[in-house]
C-alpha positions, 0 to 999 in steps of 0.5 A: 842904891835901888832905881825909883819905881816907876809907874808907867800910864800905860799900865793904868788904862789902854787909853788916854781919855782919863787925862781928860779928868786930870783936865777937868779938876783943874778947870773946877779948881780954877773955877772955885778960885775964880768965883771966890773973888766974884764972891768977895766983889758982890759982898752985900748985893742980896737976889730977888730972895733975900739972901745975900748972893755970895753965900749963893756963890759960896754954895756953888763953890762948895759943891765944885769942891765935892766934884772936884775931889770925886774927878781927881780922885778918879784921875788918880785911879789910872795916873800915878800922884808924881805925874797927876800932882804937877798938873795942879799947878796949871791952875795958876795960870788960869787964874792969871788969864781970868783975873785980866780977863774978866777982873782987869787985873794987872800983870807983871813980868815976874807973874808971867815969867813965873807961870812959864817956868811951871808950864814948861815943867809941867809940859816936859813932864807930859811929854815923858814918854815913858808916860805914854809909850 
């Protein structure tokens, strides 16, 4: 049986700057996320222009999308799928902090026990270091 191929970063770029853009589309990711619910909450108030301000949102959404593809699409240039993908699942945790933060949303147990187990995956996964030797 062959062994996997194995990509390690440092054969990507000598520096470690690019996580930055696997950070950043997922805080854009996040974001979208976040405002889809602003979006759905403000329905039918309209700005001082007439239009409806969650089509204004959907807008800013849609454009945070775009960005979003661009970033990740650039991560993807120095970090292989297998170590970028799971940083994704992060997201969640954002929106779990934001939706008790700024929507006052409740918690469970199970939403808290369910967000460690994916951040101590996706830690364990960063800390491999045939990543970042």
């Amino acid at each position: 049986m062959q062994a996997p191929i194995r990509f390690p970063l440092k054969d990507y770029t000598h520096s470690k700057i690019h996580l930055h853009f696997l950070v950043l589309s997922i805080l854009i990711q996040a974001f979208g996320a976040i405002c889809t619910k602003y979006a759905a909450e403000s329905s039918s108030s309209a700005t001082p222009i007439g239009i409806p301000s969650y089509l204004i949102i959907y807008v800013i959404i849609l454009g945070g999308m775009g960005l979003q593809v661009i970033v990740w699409q650039y991560a993807l240039k120095f970090y292989p799928l297998s170590f970028a993908y799971p940083f994704r699942s992060l997201v969640s945790f954002i929106v779990l902090v934001a939706a008790v933060l700024l929507f006052h949303e409740s918690v469970s147990v199970l939403n808290i026990g369910g967000l460690t187990v994916i951040t101590v995956g996706v830690f364990f996964l960063a800390r491999d270091k045939e990543f970042f030797s």
